[in-house]
C-alpha positions as CSV (number, residue, x, y, z in Angstrom):
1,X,0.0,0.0,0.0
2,X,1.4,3.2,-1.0
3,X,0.5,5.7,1.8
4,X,-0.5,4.2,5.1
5,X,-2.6,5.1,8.0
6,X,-2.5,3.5,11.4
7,X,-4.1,4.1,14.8
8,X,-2.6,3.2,17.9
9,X,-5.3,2.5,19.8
10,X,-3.5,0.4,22.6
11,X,-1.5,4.0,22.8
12,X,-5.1,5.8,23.0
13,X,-5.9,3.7,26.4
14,X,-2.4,4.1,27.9
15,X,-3.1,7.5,27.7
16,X,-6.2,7.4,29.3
17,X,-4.5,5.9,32.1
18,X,-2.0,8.4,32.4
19,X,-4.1,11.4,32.1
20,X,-6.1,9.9,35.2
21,X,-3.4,9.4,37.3
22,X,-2.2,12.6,36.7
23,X,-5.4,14.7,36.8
24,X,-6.8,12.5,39.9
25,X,-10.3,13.0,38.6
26,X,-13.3,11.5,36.2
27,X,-12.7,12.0,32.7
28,X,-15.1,13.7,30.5
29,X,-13.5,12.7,26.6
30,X,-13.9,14.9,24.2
31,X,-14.4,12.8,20.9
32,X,-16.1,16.0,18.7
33,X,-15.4,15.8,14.8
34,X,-15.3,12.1,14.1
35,X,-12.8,11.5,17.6
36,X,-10.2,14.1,15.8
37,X,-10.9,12.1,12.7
38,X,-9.1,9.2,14.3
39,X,-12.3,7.1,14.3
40,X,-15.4,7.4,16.5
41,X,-16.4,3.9,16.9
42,X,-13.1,2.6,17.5
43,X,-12.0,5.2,19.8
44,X,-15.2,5.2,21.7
45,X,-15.0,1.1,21.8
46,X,-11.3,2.1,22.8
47,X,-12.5,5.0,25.7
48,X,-15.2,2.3,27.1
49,X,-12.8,-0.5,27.4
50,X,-10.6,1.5,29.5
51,X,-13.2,2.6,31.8
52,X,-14.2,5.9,30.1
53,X,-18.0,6.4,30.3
54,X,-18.0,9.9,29.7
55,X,-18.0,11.7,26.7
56,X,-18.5,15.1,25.3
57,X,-19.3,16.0,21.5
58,X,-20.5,19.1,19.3
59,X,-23.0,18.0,17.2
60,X,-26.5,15.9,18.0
61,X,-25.2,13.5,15.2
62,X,-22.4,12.2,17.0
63,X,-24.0,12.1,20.0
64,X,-26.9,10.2,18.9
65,X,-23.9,7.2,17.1
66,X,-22.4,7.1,20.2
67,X,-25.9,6.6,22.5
68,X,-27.0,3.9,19.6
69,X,-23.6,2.0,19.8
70,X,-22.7,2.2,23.3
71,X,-26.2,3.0,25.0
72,X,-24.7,3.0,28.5
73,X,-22.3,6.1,27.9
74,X,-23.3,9.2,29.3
75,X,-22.7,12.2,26.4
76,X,-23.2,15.7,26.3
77,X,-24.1,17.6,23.3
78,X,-21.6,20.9,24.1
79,X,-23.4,23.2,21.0
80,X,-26.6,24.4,22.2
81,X,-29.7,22.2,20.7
82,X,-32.8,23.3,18.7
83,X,-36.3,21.6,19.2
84,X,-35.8,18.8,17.2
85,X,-32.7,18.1,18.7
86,X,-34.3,18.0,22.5
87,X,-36.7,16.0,21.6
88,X,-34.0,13.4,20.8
89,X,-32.0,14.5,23.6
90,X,-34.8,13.2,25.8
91,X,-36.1,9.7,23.8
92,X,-32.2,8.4,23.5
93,X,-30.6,10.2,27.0
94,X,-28.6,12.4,25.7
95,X,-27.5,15.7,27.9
96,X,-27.7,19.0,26.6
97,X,-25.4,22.1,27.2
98,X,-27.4,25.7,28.2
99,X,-26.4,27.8,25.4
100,X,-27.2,30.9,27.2
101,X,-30.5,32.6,28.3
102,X,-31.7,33.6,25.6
103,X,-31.7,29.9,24.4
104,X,-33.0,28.9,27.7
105,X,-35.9,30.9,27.3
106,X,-36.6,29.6,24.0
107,X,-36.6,26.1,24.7
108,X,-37.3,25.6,28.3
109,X,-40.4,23.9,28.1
110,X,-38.8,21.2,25.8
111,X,-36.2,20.4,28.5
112,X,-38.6,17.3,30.5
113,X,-36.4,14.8,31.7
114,X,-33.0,15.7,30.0
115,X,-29.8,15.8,31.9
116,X,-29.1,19.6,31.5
117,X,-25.0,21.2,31.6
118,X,-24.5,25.0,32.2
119,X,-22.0,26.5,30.2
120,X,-19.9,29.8,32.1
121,X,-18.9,31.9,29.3
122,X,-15.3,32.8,30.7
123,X,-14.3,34.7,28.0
124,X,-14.5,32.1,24.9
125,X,-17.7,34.1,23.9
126,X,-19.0,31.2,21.7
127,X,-22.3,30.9,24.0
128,X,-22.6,29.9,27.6
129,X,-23.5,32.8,30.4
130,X,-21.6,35.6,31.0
131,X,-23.8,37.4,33.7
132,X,-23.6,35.9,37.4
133,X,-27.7,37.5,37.7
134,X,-28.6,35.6,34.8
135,X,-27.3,32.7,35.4
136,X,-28.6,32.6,38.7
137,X,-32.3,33.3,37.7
138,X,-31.7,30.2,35.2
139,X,-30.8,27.6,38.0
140,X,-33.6,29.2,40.1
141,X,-35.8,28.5,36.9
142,X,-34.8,24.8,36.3
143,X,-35.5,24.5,40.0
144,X,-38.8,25.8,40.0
145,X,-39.6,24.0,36.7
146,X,-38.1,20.7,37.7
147,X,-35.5,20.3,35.3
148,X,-32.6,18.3,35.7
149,X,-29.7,20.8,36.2
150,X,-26.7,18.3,36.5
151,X,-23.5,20.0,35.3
152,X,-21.3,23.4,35.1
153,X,-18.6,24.0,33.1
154,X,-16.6,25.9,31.3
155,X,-14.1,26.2,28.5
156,X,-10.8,28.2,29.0
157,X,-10.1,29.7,25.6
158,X,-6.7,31.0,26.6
159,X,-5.0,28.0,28.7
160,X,-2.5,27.4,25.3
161,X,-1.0,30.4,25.8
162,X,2.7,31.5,27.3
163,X,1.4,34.4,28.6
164,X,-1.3,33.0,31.1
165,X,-2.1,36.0,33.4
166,X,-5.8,36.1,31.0
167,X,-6.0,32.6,31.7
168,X,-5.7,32.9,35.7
169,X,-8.7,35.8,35.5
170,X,-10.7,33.1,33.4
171,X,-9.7,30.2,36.3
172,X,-10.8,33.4,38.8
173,X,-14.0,33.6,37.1
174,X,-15.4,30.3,36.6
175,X,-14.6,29.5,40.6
176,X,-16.9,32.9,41.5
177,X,-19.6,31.5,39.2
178,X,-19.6,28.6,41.4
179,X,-19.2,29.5,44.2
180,X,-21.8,31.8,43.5
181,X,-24.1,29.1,41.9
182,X,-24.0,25.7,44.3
183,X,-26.0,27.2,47.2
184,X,-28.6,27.0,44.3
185,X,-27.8,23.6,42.9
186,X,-25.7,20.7,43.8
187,X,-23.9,19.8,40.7
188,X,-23.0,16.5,39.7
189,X,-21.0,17.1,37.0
190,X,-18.4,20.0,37.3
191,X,-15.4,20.7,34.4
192,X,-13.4,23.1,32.7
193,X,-9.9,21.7,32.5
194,X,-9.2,21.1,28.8
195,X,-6.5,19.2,27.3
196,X,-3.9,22.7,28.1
197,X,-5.4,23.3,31.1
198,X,-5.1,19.3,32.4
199,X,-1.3,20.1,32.4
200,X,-0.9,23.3,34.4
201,X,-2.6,21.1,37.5
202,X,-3.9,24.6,39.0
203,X,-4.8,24.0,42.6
204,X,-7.8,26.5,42.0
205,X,-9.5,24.0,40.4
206,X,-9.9,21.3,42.8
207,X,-13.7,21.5,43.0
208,X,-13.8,20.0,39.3
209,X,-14.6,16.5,39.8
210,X,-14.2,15.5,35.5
211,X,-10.8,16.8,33.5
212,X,-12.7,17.2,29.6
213,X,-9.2,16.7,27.7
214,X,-9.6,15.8,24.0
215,X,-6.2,15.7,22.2
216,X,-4.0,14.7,25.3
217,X,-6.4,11.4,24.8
218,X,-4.4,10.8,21.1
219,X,-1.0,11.2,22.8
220,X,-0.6,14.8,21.7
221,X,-0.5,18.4,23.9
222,X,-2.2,21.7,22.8
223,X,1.0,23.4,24.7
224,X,4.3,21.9,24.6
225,X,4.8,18.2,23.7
226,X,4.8,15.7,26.7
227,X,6.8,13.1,27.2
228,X,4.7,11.1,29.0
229,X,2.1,11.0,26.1
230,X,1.8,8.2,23.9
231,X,1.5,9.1,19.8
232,X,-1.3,7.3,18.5
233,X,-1.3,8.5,14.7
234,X,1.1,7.3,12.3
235,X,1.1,8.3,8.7
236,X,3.5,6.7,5.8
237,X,3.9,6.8,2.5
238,X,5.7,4.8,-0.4
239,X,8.6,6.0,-2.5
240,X,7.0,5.5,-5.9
241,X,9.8,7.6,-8.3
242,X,13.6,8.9,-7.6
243,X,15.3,11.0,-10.1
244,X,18.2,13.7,-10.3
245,X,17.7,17.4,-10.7
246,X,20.8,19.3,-12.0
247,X,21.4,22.7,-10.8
248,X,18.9,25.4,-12.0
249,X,16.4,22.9,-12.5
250,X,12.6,23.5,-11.6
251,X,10.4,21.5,-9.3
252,X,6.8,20.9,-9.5
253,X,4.2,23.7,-10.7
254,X,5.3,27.3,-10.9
255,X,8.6,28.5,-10.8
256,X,8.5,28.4,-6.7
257,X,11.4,25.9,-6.8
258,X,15.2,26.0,-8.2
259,X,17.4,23.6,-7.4
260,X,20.3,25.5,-6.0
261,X,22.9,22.3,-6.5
262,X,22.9,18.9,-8.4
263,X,20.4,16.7,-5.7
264,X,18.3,13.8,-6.0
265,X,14.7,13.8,-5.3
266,X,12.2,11.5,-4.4
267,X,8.6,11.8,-4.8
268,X,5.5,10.4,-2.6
269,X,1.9,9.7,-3.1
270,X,0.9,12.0,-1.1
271,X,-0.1,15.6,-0.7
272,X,-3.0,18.3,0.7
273,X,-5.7,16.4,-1.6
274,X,-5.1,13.7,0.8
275,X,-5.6,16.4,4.3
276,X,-2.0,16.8,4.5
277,X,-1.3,19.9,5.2
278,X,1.3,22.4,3.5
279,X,2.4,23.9,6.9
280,X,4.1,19.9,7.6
281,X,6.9,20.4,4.9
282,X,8.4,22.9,7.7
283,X,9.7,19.8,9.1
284,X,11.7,16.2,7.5
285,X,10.5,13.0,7.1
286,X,12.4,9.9,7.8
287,X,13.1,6.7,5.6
288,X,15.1,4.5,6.4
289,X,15.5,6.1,10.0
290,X,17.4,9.2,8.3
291,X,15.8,12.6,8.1
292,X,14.8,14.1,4.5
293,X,13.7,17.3,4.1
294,X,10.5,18.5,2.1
295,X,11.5,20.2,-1.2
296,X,8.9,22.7,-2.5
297,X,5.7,23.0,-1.9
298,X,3.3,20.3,-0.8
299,X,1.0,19.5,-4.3
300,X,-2.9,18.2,-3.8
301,X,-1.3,14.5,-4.6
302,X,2.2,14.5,-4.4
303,X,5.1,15.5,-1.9
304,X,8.8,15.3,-2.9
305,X,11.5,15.0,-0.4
306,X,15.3,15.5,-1.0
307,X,16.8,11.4,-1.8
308,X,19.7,10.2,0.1
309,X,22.0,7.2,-1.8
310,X,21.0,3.9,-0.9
311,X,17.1,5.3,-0.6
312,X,15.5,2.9,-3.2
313,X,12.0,3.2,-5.2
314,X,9.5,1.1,-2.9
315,X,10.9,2.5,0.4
316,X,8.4,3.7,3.5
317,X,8.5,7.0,4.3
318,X,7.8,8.4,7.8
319,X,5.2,11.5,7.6
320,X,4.2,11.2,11.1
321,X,5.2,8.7,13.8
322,X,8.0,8.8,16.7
323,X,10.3,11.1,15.2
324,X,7.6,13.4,14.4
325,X,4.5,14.0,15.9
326,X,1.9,15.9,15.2
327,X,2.2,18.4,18.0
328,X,5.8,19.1,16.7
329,X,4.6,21.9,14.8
330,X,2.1,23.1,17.3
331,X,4.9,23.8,19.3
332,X,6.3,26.0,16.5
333,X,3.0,27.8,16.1
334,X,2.7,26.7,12.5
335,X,-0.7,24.6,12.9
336,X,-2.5,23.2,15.9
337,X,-2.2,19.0,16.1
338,X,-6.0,19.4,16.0
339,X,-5.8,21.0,12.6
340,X,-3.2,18.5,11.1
341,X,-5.7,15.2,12.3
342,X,-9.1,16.9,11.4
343,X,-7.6,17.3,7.8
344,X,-6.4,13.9,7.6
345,X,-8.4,11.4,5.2
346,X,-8.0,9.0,7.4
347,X,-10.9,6.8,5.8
348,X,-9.9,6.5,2.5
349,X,-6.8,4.3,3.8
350,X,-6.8,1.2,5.8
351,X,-6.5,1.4,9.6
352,X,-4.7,-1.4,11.9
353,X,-5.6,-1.4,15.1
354,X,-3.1,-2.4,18.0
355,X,-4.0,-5.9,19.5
């Protein structure tokens, strides 16, 4: 097989092992956008296995493939739901996020009977409630109406960054909120800690009883890369053509490329076409265990890499793996590991899973 895709999924529950020992708490898995494109079946049959009952998703759709497959897990739909989507909240038990009061008051008298999550808008501004009054009126509301209030949360939009003096207000805010808010209702369910925010272990947050990391669960960190992470994507692709370019000559469309000495280059089936992004020739791949860098730009089905001799037609070359992950450029700010896996076609190839 030319290119290559394979998931690591005994890496996937090593990780989840990890993360719990080092958090200390439940774990709320964030599996949104097909599980990072890794596979949500497999990595929900992965997360279950491991003792992961938890899981939290965007969109009603995946929610609803989890609750059919796994009808035991407890998921939360994190966008805010219209009509048609609390009606099936409530006939398949799926929870529902409070997009805000405005939403609430739209839709509270289709909330019966479903497990019900308030967001505190701590400065992402995507929806959630930014006003301690309002959101106190709400629980008072869900009280008074018999609705089951189970969670609070929040997400920390800034807990990536070096500087994290914004993120320490945000931290500051969402323990006011509840403080403010559990006189009013005893939560079940309380979580804000991403995957950036699982790592800086602030004491401040000790009344979260779920972590809600997403990437950290593939192996990979939204802030530096961790050693203690396990990769679980690997992507290779085939050598399928090795020729010589002599000085001055040009390489692939345009004129964006020169050859600035007599080189060899190889060329793989792969490129953008097939979600790999143009931001990963920044760093080499490996063949043979020696590092090659990219030459030129990445095309829609092709990426060429500068030949060493001995590197033969048929060869496998390392794209991501060990030697480079994908939070490798994260770290460099060239594109989030998110990013890089959500672009990934990782259907189109055949996956092997880890016995």
């Amino acid at each position: 097989m030319k290119n290559r895709i394979f998931v690591d999924y005994g890496a996937i529950a090593e990780n989840v092992r990890r993360v719990a020992e080092h958090s200390g708490k439940g774990i709320f898995a964030v599996v949104k956008n097909n599980a990072y494109n890794l596979g949500l079946a497999a990595v929900t049959r992965t997360l279950t296995g491991c003792g992961v009952n938890h899981f939290a998703v965007t969109l009603s759709e995946d929610a609803l493939f989890i609750k059919e497959r796994f009808p035991e897990a407890y998921v939360l739909q994190l966008n805010p739901a219209n009509g048609a989507e609390a009606r099936l909240a409530r006939e398949r038990g799926i929870a529902l996020s409070l997009g805000g009061g405005e939403w609430f008051r739209e839709y509270a008298d289709a909330l019966e009977g479903i497990d019900l999550h308030m967001e505190i808008n701590a400065g992402m501004n995507r929806f959630g409630f930014s006003d301690l009054r309002e959101a106190s009126e709400v629980v008072r509301s869900c009280r008074d109406r018999g609705l089951s209030l189970k969670g609070l949360y929040t997400h920390f939009a800034l807990s990536e960054e070096a500087d994290l003096s914004e993120h320490s207000a945000q931290v500051d805010l969402f323990a006011a909120f509840r403080e403010a808010l559990s006189p009013l209702c005893a939560f079940e369910y309380v979580h804000g800690e991403n995957t950036a925010a699982v790592l800086l272990r602030d004491r401040r947050l000790s009344f979260c009883n779920f972590v809600r990391p997403g990437i950290m669960l593939f192996g990979y960190s939204s802030r530096e890369p961790v050693e203690w992470l396990r990769p679980s994507l690997f992507v290779s692709a085939e050598v399928i053509d090795i020729r010589r370019l002599r000085r001055g000559e040009r390489l692939g469309y345009g004129t964006s490329f020169a050859a600035e000495r007599d080189m060899k280059v190889a060329t793989l089936p792969m490129g953008y076409g097939d979600g790999l992004m143009r931001a990963r020739a920044a760093l080499p791949v490996y063949v043979n265990g020696s590092p090659c860098a990219v030459v030129g730009k990445i095309l829609m089905s092709h990426t060429f890499i500068e030949a060493f001799d001995g590197m033969k037609i048929g060869d496998t070359a390392e794209i991501y793996g060990e030697r480079v992950k994908i939070d490798a450029l994260a770290s460099r700010g060239i594109a989030t590991n998110a990013e890089q896996m959500a672009a990934l076609h990782i259907g189109r190839y055949a996956q092997a899973e880890n016995s």
